[in-house]
N, C-alpha and C positions, 0 to 999 in steps of 0.2 A: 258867519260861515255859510255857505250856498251850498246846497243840495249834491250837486257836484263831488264837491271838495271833501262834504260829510262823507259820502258813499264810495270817495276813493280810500279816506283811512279806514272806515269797514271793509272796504275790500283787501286793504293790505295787510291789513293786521289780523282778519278772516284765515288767508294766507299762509300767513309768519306762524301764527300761532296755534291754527288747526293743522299745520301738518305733521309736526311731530305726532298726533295725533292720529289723519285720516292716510298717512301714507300707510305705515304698520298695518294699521287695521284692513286695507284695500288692498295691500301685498299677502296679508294674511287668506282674504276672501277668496282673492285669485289663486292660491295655492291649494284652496278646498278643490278646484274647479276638474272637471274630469282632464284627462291629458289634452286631448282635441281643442276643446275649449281654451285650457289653460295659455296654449300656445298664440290664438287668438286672441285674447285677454292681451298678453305680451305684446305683440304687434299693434295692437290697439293704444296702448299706452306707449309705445317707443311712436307713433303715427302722431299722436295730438301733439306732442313738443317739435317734433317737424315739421309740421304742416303750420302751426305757428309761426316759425320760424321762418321757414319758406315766405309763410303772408308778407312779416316784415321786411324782409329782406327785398322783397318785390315792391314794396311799399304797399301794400294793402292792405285795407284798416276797416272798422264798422264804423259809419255815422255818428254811435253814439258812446260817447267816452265809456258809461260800464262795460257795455259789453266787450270791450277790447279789454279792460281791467280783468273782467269773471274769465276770458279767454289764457290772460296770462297765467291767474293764477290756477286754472283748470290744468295747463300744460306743466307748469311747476310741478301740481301735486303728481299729475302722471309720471314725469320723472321721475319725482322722487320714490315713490310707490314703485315702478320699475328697478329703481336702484336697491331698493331694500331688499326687492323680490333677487337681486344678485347671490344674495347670501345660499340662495338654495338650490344654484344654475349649473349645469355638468363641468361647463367653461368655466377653467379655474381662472383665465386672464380675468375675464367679468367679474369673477368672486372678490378676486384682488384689485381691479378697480371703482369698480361699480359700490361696490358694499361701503370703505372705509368713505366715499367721497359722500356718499346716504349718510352718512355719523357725520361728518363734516356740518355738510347742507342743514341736517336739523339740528344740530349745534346752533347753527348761525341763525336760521329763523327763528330760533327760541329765543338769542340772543338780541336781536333783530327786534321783537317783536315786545319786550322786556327791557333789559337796561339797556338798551341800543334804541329805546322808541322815538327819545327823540330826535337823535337822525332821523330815522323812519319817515318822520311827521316831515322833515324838510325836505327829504328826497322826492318821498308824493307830491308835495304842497309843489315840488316844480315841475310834476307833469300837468298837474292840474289848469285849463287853459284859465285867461285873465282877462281874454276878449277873443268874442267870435263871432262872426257876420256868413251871412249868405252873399255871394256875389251873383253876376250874371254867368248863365249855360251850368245852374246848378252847384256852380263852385264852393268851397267853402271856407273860411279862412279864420284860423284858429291861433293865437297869441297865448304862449308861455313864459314865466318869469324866470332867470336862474339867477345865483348868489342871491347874497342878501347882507343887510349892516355888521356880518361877522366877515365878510370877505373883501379880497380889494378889487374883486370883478365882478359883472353885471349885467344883464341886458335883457333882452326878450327874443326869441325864436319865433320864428313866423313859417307856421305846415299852412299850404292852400292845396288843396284835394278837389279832384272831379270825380264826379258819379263814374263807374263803371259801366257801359252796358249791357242789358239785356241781365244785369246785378244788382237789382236798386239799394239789397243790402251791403254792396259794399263800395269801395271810394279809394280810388289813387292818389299817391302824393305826386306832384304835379311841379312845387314848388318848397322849399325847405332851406330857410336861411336863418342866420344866425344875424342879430345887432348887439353889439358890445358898447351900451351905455347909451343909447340913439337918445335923440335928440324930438323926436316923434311920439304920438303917442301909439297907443296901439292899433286904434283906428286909422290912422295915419299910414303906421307900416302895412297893414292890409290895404290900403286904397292905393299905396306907390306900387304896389306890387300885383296890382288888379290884372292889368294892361299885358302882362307879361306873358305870352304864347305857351300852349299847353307844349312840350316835349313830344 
């Protein structure tokens, strides 16, 4: 097992399984906090799962696979922490959305993270890359596996990313395809795909 792969199931399972844990105790902290502050607090933690969100959705990523891992489940716990902090919000819609979907979420992480682990382990094990190379102008090109001898489908994902500018910490997807059973191997998909103009 590679380093990688090790420190993506501590990460997931970090996760799953500290947040029944650190959401409560972080909603609880934030409720100590004077009103001023409290409000801040709030906004701060409804901001981290957005601004997440936002990165992906724009394709913007970190060079280095933990840290986009410790990023997700950073914004998770804010969520969820958020949501639990519903239970005690003037806005009764919040109270009624917000709250029961906190008892859901850590339902499921506990689930998740316990008799659900190993899903867990195969869901990770397929972000986890299988091959990855530096190309030329900084590029980068990253190979993931999905299914596997339980399923009747197959293949490898192929993300190629260029640096940002004037960003060194972070990196655009550039390129993003999917092969269903290829015929290549993973170095292979990265090299046919080298050639292909940044967007």
């Amino acid at each position: 097992m590679s380093a990688t792969t090790s420190s993506a199931f501590a990460i997931a399972f970090t996760a799953l399984l500290g947040a029944p844990v650190a959401a409560p105790l972080l909603a609880r902290l934030a409720m100590r906090l004077p009103r001023a502050l409290q409000t801040r607090a709030y906004l701060a933690l409804a901001g981290v799962p957005l601004a997440v969100a936002a990165m992906s959705w724009g394709g913007l990523s970190s060079p280095t696979y933990q840290v986009n891992a410790v990023a997700l489940l950073t914004a998770f716990w804010a969520f969820l922490t958020l949501a639990v902090s519903a239970f005690r919000f003037e806005s009764r819609w919040l109270r009624y959305t917000l709250g029961p979907l906190s008892i859901l979420l850590l339902a499921l992480s506990l689930f998740a993270g316990t008799l659900g682990g190993l899903g867990t382990v195969f869901i990770v094990g397929d972000t986890v890359p299988v091959f990855t190379t530096t190309q030329a102008q900084g590029r980068h090109c990253e190979v993931t596996s999905y299914g596997n001898a339980t399923t009747d489908f197959g293949g490898h994902r192929v993300v190629i990313t260029a640096p940002v500018p004037l960003l060194p910490f972070l990196e655009r997807t550039v390129i993003d395809q999917t092969f269903e059973k290829p015929q290549q191997t993973p170095a292979q998909l990265c090299q046919g795909l080298a050639a292909s103009p940044s967007p």
